[in-house]
N, C-alpha and C positions, 0 to 999 in steps of 0.2 A: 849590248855593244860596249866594247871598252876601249881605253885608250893609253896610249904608253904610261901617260902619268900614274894611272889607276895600277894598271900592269907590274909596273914598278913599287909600286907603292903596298900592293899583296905581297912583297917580297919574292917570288918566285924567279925574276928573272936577274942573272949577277953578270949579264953579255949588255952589251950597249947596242944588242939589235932585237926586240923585241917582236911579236907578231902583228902582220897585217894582212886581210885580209885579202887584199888584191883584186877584189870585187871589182870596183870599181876601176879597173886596168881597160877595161870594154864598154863600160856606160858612156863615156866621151863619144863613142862611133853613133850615139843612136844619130845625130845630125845626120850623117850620111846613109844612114841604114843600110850600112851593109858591112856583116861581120863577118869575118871568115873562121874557119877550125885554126888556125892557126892562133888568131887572136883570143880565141877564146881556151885557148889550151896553154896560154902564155901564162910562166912561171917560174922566180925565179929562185932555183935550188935553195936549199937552206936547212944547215943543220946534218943532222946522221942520219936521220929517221923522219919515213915517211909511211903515213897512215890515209887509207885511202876506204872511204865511208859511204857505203849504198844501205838504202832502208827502206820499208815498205814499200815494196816493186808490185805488191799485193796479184803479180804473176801477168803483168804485164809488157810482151814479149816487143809487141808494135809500138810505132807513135803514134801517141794520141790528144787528143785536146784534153787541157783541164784547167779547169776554172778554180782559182784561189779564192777561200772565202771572202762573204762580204763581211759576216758575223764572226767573229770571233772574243768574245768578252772574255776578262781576267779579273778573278775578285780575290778580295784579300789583299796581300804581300803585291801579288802578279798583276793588278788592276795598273793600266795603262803600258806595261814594261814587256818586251817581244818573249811570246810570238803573240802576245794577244793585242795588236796595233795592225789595223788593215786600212788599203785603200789609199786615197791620199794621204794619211795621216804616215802610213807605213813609208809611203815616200817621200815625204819631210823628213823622218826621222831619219832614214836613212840615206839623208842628200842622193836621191837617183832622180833620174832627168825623166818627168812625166812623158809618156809614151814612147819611152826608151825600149829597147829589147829586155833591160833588168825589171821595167815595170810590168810590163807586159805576164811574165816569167813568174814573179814573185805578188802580184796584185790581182784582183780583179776588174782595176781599172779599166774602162775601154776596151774589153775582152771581145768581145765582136771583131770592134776596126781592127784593131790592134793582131788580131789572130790571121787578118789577110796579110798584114806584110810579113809577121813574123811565123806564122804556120806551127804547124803541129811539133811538141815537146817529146824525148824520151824518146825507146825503142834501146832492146838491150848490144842490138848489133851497134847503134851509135856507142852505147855505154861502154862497148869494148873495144870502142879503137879509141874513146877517151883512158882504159884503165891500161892498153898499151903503150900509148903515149907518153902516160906517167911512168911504166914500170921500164921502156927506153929511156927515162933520165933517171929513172933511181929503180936500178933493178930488182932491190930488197925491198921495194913497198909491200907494205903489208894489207890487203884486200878483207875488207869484212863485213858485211853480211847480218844489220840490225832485227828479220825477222818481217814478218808477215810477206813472206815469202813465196811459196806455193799457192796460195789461193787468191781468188777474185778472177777468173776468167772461165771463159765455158771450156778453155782445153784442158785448164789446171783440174778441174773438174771432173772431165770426162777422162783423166789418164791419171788423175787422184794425185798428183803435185808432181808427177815423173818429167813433162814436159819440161816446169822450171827447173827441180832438178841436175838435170842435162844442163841445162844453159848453162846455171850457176856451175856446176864441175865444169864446164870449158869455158868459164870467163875466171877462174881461177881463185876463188873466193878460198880465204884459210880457216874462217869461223865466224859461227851462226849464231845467235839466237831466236830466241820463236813466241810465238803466238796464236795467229790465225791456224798455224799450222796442227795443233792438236784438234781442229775441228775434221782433221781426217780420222780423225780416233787412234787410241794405243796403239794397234795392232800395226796401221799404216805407217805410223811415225817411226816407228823400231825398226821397221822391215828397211825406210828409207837413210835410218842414221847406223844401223848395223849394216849395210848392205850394198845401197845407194853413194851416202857422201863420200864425197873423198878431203872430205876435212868438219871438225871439231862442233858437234853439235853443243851448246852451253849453254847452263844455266845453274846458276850456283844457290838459286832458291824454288829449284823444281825439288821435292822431297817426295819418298817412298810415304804413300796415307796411311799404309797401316804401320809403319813401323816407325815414323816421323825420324826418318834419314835420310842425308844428299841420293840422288837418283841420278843424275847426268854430269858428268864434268864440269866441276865449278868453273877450271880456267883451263887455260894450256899457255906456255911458255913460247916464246922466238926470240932466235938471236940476230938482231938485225942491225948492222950498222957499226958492231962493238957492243951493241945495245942489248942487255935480257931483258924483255919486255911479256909484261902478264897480262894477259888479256882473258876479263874477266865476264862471266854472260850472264847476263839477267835478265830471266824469261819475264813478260809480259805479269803482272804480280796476281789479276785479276779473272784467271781463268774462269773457277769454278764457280763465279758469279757473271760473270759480262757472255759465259760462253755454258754448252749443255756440259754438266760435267760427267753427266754417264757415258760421256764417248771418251774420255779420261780416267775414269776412279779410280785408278789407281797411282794417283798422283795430286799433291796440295800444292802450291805456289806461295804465294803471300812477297808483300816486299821484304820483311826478312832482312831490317837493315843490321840489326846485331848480327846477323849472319855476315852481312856484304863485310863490314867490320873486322869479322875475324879472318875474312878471306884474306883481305889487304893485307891486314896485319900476316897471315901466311904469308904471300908472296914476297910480303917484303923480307921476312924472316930468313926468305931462300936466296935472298940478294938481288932482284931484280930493281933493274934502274927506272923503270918506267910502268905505273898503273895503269891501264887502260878499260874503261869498265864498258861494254857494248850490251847496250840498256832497248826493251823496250818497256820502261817503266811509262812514257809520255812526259812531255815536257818540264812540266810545273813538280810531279814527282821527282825525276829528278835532280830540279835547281834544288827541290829539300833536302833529299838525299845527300846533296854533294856539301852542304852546310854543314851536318850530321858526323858524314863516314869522314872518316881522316885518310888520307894516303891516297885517294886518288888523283894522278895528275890529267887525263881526259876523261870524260863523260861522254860517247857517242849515243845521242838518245833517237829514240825512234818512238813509233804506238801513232801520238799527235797529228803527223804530219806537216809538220812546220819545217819551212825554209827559213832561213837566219842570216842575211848574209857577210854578219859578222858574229865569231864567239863571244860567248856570255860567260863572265869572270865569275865563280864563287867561292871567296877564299883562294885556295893557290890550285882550284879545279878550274878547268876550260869546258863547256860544253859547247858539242857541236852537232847542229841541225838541218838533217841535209834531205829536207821535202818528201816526196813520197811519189811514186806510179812512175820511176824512171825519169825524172824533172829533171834528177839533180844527181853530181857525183861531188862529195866535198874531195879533198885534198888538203889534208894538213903536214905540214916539217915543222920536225920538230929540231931544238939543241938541248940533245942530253947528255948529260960530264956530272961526274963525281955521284952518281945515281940519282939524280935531279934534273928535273925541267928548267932548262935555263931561259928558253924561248921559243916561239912559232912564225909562223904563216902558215896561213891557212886562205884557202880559195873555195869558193862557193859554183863549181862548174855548173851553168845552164845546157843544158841539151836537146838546145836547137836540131830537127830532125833534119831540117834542109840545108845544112849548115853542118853539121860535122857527114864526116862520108864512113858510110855503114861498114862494119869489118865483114869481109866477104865469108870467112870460114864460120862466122857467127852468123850471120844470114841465112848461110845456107842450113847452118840449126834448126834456126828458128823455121825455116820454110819446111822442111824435113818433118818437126813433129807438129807443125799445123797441117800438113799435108792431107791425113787420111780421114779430116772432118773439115776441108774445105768447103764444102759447097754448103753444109749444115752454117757454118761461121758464116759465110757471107750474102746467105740468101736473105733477101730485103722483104722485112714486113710491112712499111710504113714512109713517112717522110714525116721530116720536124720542120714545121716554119719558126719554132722558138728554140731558142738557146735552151739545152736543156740541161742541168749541173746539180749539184748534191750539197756540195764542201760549204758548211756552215754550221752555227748554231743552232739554226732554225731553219724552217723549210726551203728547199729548190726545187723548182721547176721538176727534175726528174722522180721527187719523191711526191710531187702532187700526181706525176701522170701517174706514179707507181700506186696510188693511194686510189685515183680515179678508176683504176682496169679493177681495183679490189672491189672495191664499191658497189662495179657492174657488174663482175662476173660472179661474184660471195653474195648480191643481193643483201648488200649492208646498210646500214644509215650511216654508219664513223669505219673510217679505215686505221689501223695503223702502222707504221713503218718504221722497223729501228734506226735510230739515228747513228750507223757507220757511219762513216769517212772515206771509203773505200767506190772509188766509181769514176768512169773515164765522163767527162761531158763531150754533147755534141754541140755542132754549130747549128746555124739558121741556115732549113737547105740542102741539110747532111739526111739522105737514107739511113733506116735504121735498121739495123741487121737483128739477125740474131747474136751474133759474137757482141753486138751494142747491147741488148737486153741483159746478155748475164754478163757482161761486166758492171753491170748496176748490183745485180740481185742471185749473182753466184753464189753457192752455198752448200753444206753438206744438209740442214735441216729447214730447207725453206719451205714447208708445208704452208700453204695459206690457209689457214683453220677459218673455224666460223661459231660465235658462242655467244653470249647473253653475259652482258657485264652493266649494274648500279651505275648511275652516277656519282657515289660513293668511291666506287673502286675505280670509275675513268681518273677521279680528281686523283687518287693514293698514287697510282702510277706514272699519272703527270710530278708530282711531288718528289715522288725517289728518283727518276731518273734527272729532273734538274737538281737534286742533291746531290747526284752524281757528278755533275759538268759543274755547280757552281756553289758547294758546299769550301767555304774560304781555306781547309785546311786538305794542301793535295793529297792526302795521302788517304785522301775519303774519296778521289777521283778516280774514276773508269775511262777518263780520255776520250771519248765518244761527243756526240751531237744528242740535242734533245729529239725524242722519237717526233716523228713526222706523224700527222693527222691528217683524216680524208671528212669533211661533211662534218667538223668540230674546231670550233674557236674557243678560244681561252685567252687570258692574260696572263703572267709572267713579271714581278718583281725580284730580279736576280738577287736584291740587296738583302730579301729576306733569308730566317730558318727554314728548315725543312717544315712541311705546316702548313707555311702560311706564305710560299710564293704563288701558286697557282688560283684563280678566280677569273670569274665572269665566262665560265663553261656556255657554250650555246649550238645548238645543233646550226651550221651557218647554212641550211636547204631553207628555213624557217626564221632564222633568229630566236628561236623559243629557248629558253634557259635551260641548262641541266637540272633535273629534279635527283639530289643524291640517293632519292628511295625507288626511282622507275628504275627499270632494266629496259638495254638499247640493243640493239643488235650488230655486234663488232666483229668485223674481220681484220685480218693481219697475218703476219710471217714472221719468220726467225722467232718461234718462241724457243725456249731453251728446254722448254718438257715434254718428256721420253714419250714415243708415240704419238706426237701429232699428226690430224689426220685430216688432207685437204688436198687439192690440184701443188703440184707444183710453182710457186710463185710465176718464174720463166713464161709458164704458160699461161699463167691469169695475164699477163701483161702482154704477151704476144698476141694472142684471141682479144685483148682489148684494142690492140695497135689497127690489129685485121680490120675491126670493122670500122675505126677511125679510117683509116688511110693516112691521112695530113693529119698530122698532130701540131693544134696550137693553140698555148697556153697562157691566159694572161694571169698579172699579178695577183696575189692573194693575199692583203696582210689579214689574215685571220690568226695570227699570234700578235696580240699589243704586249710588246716591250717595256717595262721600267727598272728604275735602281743601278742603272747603268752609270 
């Protein structure tokens, strides 16, 4: 969060109007509770140039409920500083009025109460009468598209990312970048950016693997406002490790900041007045990055999924954090002269589903290619009496049920389950369809395998993957959640090396210790290698719901916490 003084003080701005969020224009109303599309779309012009920021939609098309982390740790540099502040802390810091519609929105405060008066978030038809609205006051806003895109729902799934797609050509998006989305494999992804997009697939550190050269359009140009502005894409850095890379190989990533480096320095070479890099590096990557590369004047980051609802200043870079699953649509103006950022505003759009009114030729979209697998989407397997959510450091409720159906159905003693970020929650109450199952556990390789793994090798795995989420130097991070466990407790000192955070392993049916020289019998999904061979995840959990009926689930601290 910054402030004029600060602002000022980076040298960046030479205007005596500097940026403000404007967040805060709609928290006053929570007293009344009740906001309208108008209030929440209230904005006041500013500047030549307007950039308008959607990111990880993870292809979801409806409103839906989602629960903001409880956990969210930041170590190193990032330790206490946004996005890693949740809960009430997060709204201290950000002066917002407890049980306001912004808390609600951006916390997991009170998410239960709180979700009866303010209802379900997102939905790309609301998304589109918010990116009308904008481009009715600045008809050159520029639309873009941070990535993880196409995947996470059972239509993105079953129509292989064409669904979203569609939406995205008719909500009028100018340029992408990507992620999630190579998990449809090479062949898919070419078919959709040679054939499909009707604007600018990017990624200026996707390289050719055999021949270690650029492969996708680093950037593309617009002229907006008087403005030449470059806007520059950076794929996701960690494919070929966080994802299977034989559904890619012929393609390496990396973050590649000497690369990002020379791009800038290109563009600026060509005279453009304005950097704009559309990152899904994840957060804490980067705030480094932007420390690093010189010349860039916005950051629009994605990967993370963090809300922000103010930019974060690095050097005379601005980054901006605009949530994930359809939450949120940022808005930023900018003042560019003399080929420089002079100043912003920037606004943090909420997307209230009851509360903005759905664009009708975009509904009818979305109804259209939900259409020919309705009844598959909305056939009810179950009921949840508990809250059921994902978005954390550490286990939710939906990765115990997911963890529990493995259990049952693989005849396991320990489950495991990758720690995404990616997944709609339900209420207390809420039917659970099938369209609710694979928005948890959507996926091109979600085989649920079954194998004999040491207690040796449970500990190694606990290890790298919190080296992953909390090794202090981001550029060693994957952006993810620590994997979820079924029938396995452990401890966790985040403060440690890799090594020596993990201890006190215990099968939790028994309490009895891990021996690192027995073999246990482990099931799981989403492994990344070629040929796993098991039920589909969807189904291990559906056949598990069946014979629940009512699903409900109480607390589990079976991860103890230190070094925080």
């Amino acid at each position: 969060m910054i402030t004029r003084r600060e602002f000022l003080q980076a040298s960046v701005a030479a205007s005596a109007i500097v940026g403000i969020s404007g967040f805060g224009n709609w928290s006053k109303l929570a007293a009344q509770q009740a906001l309208t599309q108008d209030q929440l779309l209230a904005f006041e012009d500013f500047g030549n140039v307007t950039l308008v920021h959607i990111t990880d939609i993870h292809a979801q098309l409806k409103p839906i409920w989602f629960r903001e982390p409880e956990w969210n740790i930041g170590v190193g540099e990032a330790k206490g500083k946004p996005p890693h502040v949740v809960g009430r802390d997060f709204i201290e810091m950000f002066k917002l009025t407890p049980a306001s519609p912004e808390a609600y929105a951006l916390t997991y405060e009170d998410f239960e109460a709180l979700g009866k008066t303010y209802g379900r978030m997102g939905g790309m038809d609301r998304v589109a009468t918010v990116v009308k609205s904008i481009r009715a006051a600045r008809p050159e806003a520029l639309i873009l598209d941070g990535g993880d895109t196409w995947h996470g729902s059972m239509t993105s799934f079953l129509t292989k990312g064409q669904d979203v797609v569609n939406v995205m050509n008719a909500l009028g998006v100018e340029a992408m970048t990507s992620h999630w989305e190579w998990t449809l494999g090479t062949e898919r992804v070419k078919e959709i950016v040679e054939t499909q997009l009707k604007f600018p697939f990017l990624g200026a550190n996707i390289f050719d693997a055999e021949w270690d050269e650029p492969a996708f359009e680093p950037y593309t140009i617009f002229e907006r406002g008087g403005v030449r502005i470059a806007v520059i894409g950076q794929a996701f850095p960690y494919m070929p490790i966080a994802n299977p890379k034989w559904l890619f190989p012929e393609y390496s990533f990396g973050i590649r900041e000497e690369r990002m480096q020379e791009v800038v320095d290109e563009v600026r070479a060509e005279g453009v007045d304005l950097v704009v890099c559309l990152s899904h590096n994840g957060f804490d990557v980067d705030r480094k990055m932007a420390g690093r590369v010189k010349g860039i004047d916005v950051i629009l980051t994605g990967h993370t999924h963090d809300a922000i609802p103010e930019p974060v200043l690095v050097g005379e870079t601005i980054l901006i954090a605009s949530g994930s699953h359809g939450k949120f649509v940022s808005r930023v103006d900018l003042d560019v002269r003399d080929g420089r950022m002079m100043g912003f505003r920037h606004k943090l759009i909420p997307i209230f589903a009851d509360v903005i009114t759905p664009d009708a030729d975009m509904a009818g979209l979305i109804e259209a290619e939900r259409a020919p697998f309705k009844d598959q989407l909305e056939e009810k397997i179950g009921t949840t009496e508990s809250l059921l959510y994902r978005r954390g450091n550490f286990q939710g409720t939906w990765d115990d049920l997911i963890c529990d159906a493995i259990r049952s159905e693989r005849d396991a003693q320990i489950a495991m389950s990758p720690g995404v970020r990616w997944g709609a929650s339900l209420m207390p109450g809420d039917a659970i369809t099938r369209e609710d199952i694979h928005n948890v556990t959507s996926m091109t390789y979600g085989a649920c395998y079954r194998t004999e793994m040491t207690g040796e090798m449970l500990k190694t795995i606990l290890e790298d993957v919190a080296d992953n989420l909390f090794n202090p130097d981001p550029y060693y991070q994957q952006g993810g959640d620590m994997v979820r466990v079924g029938g396995l407790g452990f401890s966790i000192d985040v403060s440690q090396e890799i090594g020596k955070r993990i201890g006190n392993l215990t099968l939790t049916d028994t309490g009895e210790a891990i021996d690192a020289a027995k073999s246990y019998t482990v099931a799981g999904w989403a492994s990344v290698n070629e040929g796993t061979e098991g039920p589909q995840i969807w189904d291990v959990v559906e056949a598990h719901i069946r014979k629940l009926g009512n699903v409900k689930l109480d607390p589990r601290p079976s991860v103890q916490v230190t070094g925080i």
